[in-house]
C-alpha angles and dihedrals in degrees: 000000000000094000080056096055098044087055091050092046092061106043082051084056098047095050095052093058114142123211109245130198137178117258114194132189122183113184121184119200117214117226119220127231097235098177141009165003093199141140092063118201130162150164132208127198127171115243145176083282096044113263129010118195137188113197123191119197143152130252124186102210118169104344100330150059124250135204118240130188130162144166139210144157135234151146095261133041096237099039081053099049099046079059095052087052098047086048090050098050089046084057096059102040085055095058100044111022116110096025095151106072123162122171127176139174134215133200109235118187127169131171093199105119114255121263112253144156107268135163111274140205122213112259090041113124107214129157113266102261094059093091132045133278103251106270083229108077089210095061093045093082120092133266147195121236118172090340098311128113104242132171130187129247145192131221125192116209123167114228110182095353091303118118109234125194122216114199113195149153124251108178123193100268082210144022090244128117088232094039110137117221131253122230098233104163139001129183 
């Protein structure tokens, strides 16, 4: 008696297998530059251009300080300097920005069937993307009927080797977000 209802035990459990998928989620926190630059130093040489300049400074990002140092070249010292600056600073951010990252992953299993497009009979009640967008773009919008929101759809079914094309209403059997459609016509 034990060895049946063992048996029985697992084919329950393999009937009631659920499909499972990964879900992953990766977040990076951006870290602020709460003070600086500071600590200014540069130095200016005259090239083929005009002027080239490699500037050094200090930026506190996150909890610390960081050391920041970048060159550029342009006609004129300043011009050249500014560059330097904005490289530098580039340089840094590179290296320490995002320096918070957290990722997870979750299991997720469900043995709710999965939603797909199926032929339909009026009075079934079936969430909105079971049947097809209209072919024809201007009856795809929305429209009020009684007081529902409604659309019309199409369905394609094959009767002695001809394609037929169904047209029909389904309308929102709720005002809800999550409200599943009604079937109310089909010709």
């Amino acid at each position: 008696m034990k060895k049946i209802a063992t048996f029985g035990l697992c084919l329950l459990a393999l009937n009631a297998a659920a499909d499972c998928y990964l879900h992953s989620n990766i977040r990076m926190t951006r870290q602020n530059i709460v003070a600086g630059p500071t600590d200014f130093r540069r130095m200016a040489t005259p090239d083929a251009v005009g002027s080239h300049c490699v500037v050094s400074y200090r930026v506190y990002i996150g909890n610390s300080w960081h050391n920041a140092e970048g060159s550029a070249s342009a006609k004129t010292e300043s011009e050249a300097c500014m560059r330097a600056r904005d490289i530098g600073r580039g340089y840094v951010l590179a290296e320490v920005e995002p320096t918070q990252m957290s990722a997870d992953m979750q299991m997720v299993c469900s043995d709710a069937p999965e939603i797909q497009i199926h032929p339909v009979r009026v009075g079934d009640v079936i969430w909105e993307s079971e049947t097809d967008l209209h072919t024809m773009p201007a009856e795809r919008p929305y429209f009020v009927y009684k007081g529902t929101r409604c659309r019309y759809f199409t369905e394609q079914a094959s009767r002695d080797n001809n394609l037929i094309t169904y047209q029909g209403v389904i309308c929102k059997i709720d005002s809800t977000p999550d409200s599943k459609w009604s079937v109310v016509d089909k010709f």
